[in-house]
PLY file of the C-alpha trace (Angstrom):
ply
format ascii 1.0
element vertex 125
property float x
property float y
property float z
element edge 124
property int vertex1
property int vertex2
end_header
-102.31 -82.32 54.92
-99.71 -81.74 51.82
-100.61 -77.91 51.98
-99.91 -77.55 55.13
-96.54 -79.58 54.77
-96.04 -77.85 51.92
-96.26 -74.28 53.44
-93.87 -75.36 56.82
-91.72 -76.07 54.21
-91.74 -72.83 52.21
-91.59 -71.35 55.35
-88.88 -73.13 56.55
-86.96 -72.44 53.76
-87.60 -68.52 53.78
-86.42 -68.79 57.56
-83.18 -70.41 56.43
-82.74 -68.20 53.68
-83.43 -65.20 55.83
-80.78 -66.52 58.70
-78.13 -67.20 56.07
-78.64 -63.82 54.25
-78.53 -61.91 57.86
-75.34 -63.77 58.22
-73.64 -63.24 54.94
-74.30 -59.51 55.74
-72.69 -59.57 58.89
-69.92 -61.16 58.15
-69.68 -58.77 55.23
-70.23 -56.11 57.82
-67.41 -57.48 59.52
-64.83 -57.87 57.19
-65.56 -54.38 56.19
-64.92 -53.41 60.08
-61.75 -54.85 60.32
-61.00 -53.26 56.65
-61.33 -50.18 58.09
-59.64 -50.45 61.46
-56.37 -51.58 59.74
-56.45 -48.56 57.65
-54.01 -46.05 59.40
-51.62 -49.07 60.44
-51.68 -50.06 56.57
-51.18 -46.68 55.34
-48.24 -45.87 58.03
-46.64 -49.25 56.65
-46.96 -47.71 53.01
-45.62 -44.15 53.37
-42.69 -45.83 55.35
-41.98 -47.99 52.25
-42.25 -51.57 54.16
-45.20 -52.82 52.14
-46.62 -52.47 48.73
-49.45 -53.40 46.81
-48.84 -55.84 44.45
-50.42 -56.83 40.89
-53.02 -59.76 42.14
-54.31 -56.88 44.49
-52.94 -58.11 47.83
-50.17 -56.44 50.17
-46.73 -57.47 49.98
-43.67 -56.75 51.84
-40.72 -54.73 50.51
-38.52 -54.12 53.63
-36.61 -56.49 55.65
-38.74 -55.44 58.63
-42.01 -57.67 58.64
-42.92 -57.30 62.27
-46.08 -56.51 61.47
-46.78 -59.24 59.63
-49.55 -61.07 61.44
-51.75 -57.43 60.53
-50.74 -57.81 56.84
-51.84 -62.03 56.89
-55.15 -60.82 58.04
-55.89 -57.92 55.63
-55.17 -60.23 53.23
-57.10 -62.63 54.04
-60.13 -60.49 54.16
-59.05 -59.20 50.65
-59.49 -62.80 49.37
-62.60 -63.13 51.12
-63.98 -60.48 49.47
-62.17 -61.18 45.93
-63.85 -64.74 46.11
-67.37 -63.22 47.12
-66.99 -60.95 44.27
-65.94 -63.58 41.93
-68.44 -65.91 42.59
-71.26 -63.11 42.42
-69.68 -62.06 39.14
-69.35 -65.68 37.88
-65.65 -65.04 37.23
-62.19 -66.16 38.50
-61.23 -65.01 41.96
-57.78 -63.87 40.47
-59.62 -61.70 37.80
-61.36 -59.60 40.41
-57.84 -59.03 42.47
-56.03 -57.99 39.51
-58.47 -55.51 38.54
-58.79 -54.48 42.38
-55.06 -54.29 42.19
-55.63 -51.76 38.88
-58.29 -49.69 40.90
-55.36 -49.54 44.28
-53.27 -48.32 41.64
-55.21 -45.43 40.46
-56.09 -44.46 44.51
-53.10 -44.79 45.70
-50.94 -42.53 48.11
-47.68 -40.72 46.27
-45.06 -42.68 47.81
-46.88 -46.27 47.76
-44.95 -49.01 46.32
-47.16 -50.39 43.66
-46.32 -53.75 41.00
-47.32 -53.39 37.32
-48.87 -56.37 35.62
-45.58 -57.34 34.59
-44.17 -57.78 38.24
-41.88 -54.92 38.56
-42.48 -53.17 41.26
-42.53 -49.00 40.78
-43.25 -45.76 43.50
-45.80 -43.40 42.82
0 1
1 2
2 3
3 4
4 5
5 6
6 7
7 8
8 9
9 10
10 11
11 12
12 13
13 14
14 15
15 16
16 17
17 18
18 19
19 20
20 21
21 22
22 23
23 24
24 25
25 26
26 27
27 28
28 29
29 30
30 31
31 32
32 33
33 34
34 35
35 36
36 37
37 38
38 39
39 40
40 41
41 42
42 43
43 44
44 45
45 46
46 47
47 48
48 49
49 50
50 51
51 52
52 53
53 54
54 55
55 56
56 57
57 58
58 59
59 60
60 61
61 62
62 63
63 64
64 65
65 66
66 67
67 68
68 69
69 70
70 71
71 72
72 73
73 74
74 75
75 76
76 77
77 78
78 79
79 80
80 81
81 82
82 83
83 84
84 85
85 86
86 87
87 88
88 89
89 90
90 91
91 92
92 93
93 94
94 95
95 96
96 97
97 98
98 99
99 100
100 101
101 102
102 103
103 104
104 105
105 106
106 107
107 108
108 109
109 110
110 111
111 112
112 113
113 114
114 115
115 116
116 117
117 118
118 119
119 120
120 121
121 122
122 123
123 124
């Protein structure tokens, strides 16, 4: 009677961690969806000069004109989604991870973006 308790529950468990594994992916898969839709919007926004990537590796604006703000709330809140996922696979802070993402935007980025150095000034490349 134990053994066979004992093996629902193993396989109860390997269900769970199957279902919440499947749904870690997906919502990874999702995130990354959404990433990617926002792409030509966000890049439009950065050759016109109205946002900028900042140093904790997050967008920013730099013009008066923030009418596309709800887009940039949600890109960046994906960002820290992924930031914290990384973090906490890493075993490191959360702000760590977006200041080196921040570093690795740098290197990528457009000529033209508005970028912030480490020490908050904010530059164009």
């Amino acid at each position: 009677m134990y053994k066979q308790f004992r093996n629902r529950s193993v396989i109860l468990l390997l269900l769970l961690l199957s279902f919440l594994l499947a749904a870690t992916c997906q919502a990874g898969d999702d995130i990354k969806d959404r990433m990617k839709a926002r792409l030509p919007a966000l890049a439009a926004l950065k050759s016109q000069g109205v946002i900028g990537e900042d140093r904790q590796g997050y967008l920013e604006f730099r013009k008066a004109d923030q009418s596309q703000e709800t887009l940039i709330k949600e890109e960046n809140a994906d960002r820290r989604q992924v930031y914290t996922a990384i973090a906490q696979q890493q075993g490191v802070d959360v702000v760590l991870v977006g200041s080196r993402r921040a570093l690795q935007i740098a290197g990528q980025a457009s000529a033209g973006t508005w970028l912030q150095k480490p020490d908050g000034t904010w530059y164009q490349k």
